[in-house]
BAZALO-35995 format. One record per residue (C-alpha): residue in three letters; chain; x, z, y. Coordinates in nm, 4 decimals. Last residue first. Layout:
// BAZALO-35995
 residu chaine       c1       c3       c2
    ALA      A        X        Z        Y
...
//
This chain:
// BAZALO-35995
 residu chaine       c1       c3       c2
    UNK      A   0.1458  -1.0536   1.9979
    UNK      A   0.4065  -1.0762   2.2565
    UNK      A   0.3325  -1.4713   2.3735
    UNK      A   0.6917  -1.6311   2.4178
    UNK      A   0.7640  -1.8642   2.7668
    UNK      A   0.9221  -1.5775   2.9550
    UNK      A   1.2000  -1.5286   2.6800
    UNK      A   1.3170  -1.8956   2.7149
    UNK      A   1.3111  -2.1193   2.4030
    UNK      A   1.6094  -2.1819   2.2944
    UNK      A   1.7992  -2.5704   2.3216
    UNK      A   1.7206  -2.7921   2.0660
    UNK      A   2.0105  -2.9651   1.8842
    UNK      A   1.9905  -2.7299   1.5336
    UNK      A   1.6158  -2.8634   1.5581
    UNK      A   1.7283  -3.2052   1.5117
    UNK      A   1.9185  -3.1767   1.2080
    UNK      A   1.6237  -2.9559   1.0415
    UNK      A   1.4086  -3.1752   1.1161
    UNK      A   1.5639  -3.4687   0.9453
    UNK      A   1.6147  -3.2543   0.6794
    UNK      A   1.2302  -3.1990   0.6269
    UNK      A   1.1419  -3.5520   0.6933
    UNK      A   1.3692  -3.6137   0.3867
    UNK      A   1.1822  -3.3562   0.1480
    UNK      A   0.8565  -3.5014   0.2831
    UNK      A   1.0226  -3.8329   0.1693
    UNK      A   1.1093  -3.7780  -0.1529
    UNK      A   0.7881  -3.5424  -0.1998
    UNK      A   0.6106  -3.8771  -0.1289
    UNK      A   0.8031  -4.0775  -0.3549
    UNK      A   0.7662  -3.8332  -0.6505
    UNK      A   0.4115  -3.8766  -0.6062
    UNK      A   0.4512  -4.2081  -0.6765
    UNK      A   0.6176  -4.1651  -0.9893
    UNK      A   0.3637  -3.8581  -1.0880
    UNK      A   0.0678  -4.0994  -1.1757
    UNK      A  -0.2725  -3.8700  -1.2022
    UNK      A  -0.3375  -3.7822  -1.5377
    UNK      A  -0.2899  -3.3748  -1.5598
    UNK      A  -0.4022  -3.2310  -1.1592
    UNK      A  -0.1384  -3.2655  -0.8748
    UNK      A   0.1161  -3.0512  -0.8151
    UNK      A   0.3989  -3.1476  -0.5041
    UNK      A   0.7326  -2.9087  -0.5201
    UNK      A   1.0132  -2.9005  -0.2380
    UNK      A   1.2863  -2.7671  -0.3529
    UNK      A   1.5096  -2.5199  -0.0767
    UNK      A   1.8599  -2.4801   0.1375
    UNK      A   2.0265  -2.7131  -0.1374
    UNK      A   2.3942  -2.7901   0.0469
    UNK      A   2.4204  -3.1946   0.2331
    UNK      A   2.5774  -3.0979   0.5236
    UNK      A   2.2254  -3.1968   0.7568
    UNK      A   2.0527  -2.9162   0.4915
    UNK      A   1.8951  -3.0281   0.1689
    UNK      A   1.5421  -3.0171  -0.0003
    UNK      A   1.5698  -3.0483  -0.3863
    UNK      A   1.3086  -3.2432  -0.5375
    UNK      A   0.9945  -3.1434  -0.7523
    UNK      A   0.7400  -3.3300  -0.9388
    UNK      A   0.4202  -3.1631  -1.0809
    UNK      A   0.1769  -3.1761  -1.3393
    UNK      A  -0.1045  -2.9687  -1.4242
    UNK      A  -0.3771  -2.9701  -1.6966
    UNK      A  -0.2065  -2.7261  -1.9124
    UNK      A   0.0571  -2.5123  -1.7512
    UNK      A   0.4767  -2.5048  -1.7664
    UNK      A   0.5226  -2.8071  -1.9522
    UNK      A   0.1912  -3.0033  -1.7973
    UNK      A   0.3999  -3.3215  -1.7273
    UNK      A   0.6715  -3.1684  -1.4881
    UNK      A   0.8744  -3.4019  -1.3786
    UNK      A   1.2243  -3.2805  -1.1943
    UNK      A   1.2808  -3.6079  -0.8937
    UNK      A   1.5800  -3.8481  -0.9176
    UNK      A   1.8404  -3.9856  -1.1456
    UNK      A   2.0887  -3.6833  -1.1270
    UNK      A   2.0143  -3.3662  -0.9707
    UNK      A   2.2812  -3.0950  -0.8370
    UNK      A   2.0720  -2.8633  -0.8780
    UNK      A   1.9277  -2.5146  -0.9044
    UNK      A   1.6779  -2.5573  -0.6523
    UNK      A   1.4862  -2.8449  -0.8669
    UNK      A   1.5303  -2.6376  -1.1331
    UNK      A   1.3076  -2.3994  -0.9788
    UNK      A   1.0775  -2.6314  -0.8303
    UNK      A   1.0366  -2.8347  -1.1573
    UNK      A   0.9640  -2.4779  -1.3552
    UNK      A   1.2179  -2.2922  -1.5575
    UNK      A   1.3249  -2.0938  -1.2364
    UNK      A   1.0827  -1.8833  -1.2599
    UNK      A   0.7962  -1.7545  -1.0343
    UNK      A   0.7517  -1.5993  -0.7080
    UNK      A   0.4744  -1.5922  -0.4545
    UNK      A   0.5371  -1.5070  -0.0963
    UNK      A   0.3466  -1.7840   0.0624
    UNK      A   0.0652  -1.8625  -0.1643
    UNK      A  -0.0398  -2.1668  -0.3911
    UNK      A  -0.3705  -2.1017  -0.6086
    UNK      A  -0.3474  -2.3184  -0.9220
    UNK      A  -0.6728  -2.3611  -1.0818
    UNK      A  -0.8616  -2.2854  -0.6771
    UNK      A  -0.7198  -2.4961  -0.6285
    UNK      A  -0.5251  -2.7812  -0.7727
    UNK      A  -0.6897  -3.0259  -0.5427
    UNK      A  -0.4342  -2.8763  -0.2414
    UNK      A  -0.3262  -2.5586  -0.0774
    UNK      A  -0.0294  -2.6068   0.1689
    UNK      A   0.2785  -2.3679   0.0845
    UNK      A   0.5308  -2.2158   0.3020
    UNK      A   0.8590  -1.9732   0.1903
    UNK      A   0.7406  -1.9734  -0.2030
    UNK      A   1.0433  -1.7763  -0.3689
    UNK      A   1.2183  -1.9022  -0.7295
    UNK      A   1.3295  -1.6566  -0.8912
    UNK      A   1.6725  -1.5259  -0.9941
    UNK      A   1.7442  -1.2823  -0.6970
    UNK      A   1.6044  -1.5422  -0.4540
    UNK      A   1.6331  -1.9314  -0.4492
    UNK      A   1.3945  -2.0705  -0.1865
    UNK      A   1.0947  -2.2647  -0.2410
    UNK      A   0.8675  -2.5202  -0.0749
    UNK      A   0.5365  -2.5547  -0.1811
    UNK      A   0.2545  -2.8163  -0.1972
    UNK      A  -0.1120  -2.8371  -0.3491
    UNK      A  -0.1578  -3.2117  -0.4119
    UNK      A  -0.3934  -3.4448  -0.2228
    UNK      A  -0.1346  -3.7397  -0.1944
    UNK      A  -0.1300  -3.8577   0.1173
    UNK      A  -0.2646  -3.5608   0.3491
    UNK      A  -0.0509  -3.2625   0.1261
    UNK      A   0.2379  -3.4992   0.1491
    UNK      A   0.1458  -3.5004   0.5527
    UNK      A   0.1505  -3.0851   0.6078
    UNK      A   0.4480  -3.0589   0.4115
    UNK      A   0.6368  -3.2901   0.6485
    UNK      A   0.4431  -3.1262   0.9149
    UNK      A   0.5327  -2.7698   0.8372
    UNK      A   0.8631  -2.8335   0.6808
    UNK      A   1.0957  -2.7901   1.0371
    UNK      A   0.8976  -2.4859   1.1517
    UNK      A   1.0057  -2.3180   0.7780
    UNK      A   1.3505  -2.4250   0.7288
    UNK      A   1.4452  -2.3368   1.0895
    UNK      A   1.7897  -2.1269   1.0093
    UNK      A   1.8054  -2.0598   0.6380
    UNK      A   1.5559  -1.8236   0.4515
    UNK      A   1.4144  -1.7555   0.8049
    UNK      A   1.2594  -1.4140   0.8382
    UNK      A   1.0018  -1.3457   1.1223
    UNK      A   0.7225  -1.3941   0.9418
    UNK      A   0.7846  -1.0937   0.7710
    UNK      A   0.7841  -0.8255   1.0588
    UNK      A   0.4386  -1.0335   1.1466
    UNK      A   0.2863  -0.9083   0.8392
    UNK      A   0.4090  -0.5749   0.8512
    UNK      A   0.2396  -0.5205   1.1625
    UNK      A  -0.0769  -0.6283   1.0420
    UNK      A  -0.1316  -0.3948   0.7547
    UNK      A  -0.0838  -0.3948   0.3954
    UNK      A  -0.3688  -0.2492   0.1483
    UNK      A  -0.5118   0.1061   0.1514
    UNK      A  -0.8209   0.2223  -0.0156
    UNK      A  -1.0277   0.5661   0.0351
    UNK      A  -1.2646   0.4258   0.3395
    UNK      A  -1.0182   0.1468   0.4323
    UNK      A  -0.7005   0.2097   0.5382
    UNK      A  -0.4252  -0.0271   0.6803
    UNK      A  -0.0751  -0.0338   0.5869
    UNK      A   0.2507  -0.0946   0.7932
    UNK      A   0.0549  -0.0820   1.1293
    UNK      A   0.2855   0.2161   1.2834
    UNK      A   0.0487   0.4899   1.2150
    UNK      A  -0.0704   0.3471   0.8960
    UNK      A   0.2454   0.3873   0.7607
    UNK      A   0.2731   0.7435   0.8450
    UNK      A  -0.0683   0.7957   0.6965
    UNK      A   0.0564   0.5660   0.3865
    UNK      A   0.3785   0.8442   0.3877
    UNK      A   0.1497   1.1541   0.3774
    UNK      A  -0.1006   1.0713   0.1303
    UNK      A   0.1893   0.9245  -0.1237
    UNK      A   0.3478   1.2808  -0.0734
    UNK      A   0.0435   1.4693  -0.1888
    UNK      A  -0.0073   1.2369  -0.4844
    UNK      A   0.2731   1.2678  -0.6183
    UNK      A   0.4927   0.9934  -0.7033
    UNK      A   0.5324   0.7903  -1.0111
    UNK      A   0.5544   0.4704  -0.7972
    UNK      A   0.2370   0.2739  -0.9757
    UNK      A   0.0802   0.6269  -1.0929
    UNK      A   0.1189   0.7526  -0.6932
    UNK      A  -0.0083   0.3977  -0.5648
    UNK      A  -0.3226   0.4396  -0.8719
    UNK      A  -0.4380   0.7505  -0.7230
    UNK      A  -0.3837   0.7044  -0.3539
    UNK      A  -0.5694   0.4249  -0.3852
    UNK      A  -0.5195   0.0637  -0.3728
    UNK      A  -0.5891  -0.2812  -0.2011
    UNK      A  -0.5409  -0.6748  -0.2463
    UNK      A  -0.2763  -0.7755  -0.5112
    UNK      A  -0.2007  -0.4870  -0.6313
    UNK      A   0.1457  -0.5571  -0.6039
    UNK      A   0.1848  -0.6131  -0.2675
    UNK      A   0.0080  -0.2687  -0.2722
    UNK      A   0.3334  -0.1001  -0.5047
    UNK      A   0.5501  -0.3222  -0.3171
    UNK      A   0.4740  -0.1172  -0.0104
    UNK      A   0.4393   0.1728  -0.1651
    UNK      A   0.8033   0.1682  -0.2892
    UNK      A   0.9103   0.0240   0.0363
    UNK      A   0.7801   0.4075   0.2391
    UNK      A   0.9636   0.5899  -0.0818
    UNK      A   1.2950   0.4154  -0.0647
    UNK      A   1.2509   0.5208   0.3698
    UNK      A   1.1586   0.8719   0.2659
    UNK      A   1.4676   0.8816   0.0336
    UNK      A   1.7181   0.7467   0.2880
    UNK      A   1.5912   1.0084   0.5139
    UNK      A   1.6721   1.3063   0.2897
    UNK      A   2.0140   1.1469   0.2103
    UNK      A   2.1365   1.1004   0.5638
    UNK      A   2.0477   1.4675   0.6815
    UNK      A   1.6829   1.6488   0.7118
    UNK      A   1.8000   1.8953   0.3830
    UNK      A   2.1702   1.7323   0.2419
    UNK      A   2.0371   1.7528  -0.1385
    UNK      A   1.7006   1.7460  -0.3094
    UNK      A   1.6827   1.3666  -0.3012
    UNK      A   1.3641   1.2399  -0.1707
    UNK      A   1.1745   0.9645  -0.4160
    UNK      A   1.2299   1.0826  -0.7393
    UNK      A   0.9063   1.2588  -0.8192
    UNK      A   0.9563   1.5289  -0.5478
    UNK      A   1.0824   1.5722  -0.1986
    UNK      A   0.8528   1.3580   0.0217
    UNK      A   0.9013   1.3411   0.3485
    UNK      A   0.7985   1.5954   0.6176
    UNK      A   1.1489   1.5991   0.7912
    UNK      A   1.2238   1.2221   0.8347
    UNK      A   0.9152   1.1793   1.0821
    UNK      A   0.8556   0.7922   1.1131
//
């Protein structure tokens, strides 16, 4: 990214230090600002609303989405812009703890099989509760699940993460949303810490005690995996696929 045609304006450049530490730091505060500006939108943007959203002009937002659409950041279409490829991939590659996510595909995978509800597993972030893999389930499209969705930490999956939790799964019986229900159980490393809650949601009426077995066991599945993938060896450089 070229430093020295940044924005200067609308508080995202600081005036002071011209091309030094403080010039660059803005352009880069300015680049993330758009980017949660179109995470925010939801799907795409112009260069209108983005420089309303960040309170930028609308000169500089057109020259940092072209820079970001130079390195795959963002992607234009016609007059909108929405996240690209590139930064996609950049974000699969973080780990909320070491393995968390390969080791609760298949356990999440199988409670989604068994018991047909929509399933996430949450980490704790900056006072929210942070989807890190989901599986859509009979809730949809009601209750979309998403990775990368956030949401308090009044609901079963958030106080499932805040923990320690006496006498078994959180039960949610439509308290956050009418007509769903959920049960929620904290999902813990080989030493025993709360790495994540694992949340199953099933439509108002079905019976949650037995779903509260299966996320029991997902969540179980999911620390047995995580014990056995801290055993595995690396996989070797020459056997990865560069996208």
């Amino acid at each position: 990214m070229d430093t020295g045609t940044g924005p200067r304006t609308g508080g995202v450049a600081p005036t002071a230090a011209p091309g030094g530490t403080e010039r660059g730091r803005g352009v880069l505060e300015g680049a993330f600002a758009l980017l949660e500006a179109l995470r925010r939108s939801g799907d795409e943007a112009g260069v209108t609303e983005l420089a309303l959203a960040c309170g930028v002009p609308k000169g500089s937002v057109h020259r940092l989405l072209d820079q970001l659409v130079g390195v795959g950041a963002v992607e234009r279409r016609g007059n909108r812009y929405r996240v690209g490829p590139q930064l996609y991939r950049l974000g699969q590659a973080w780990e909320p703890h070491p393995g968390l996510r390969s080791a609760a595909r298949l356990p999440l995978q199988h409670l989604r099989a068994v018991t047909g509800a929509s399933v996430v597993l949450a980490v704790l972030r900056e006072d929210m509760a942070l989807t890190v893999s989901s599986v859509p389930g009979d809730l949809e499209p009601l209750l979309p699940v998403r990775d990368g969705i956030a949401f308090r930490l009044d609901t079963a999956a958030g106080k499932a993460l805040k923990g320690p939790l006496r006498g078994g799964a959180v039960l949610d019986r439509e308290d956050v949303m009418d007509g769903v229900c959920c049960a929620a159980l904290p999902v813990r490393a080989p030493d025993g810490r709360t790495v994540a809650a694992l949340a199953g949601m099933v439509p108002a009426g079905r019976g949650l005690d037995a779903l509260a077995r299966a996320v029991a066991g997902a969540g179980a599945a999911v620390t047995r995996a995580l014990a056995r993938g801290g055993q595995r060896r690396p996989v070797p450089p020459s056997a990865l696929v560069v996208l």
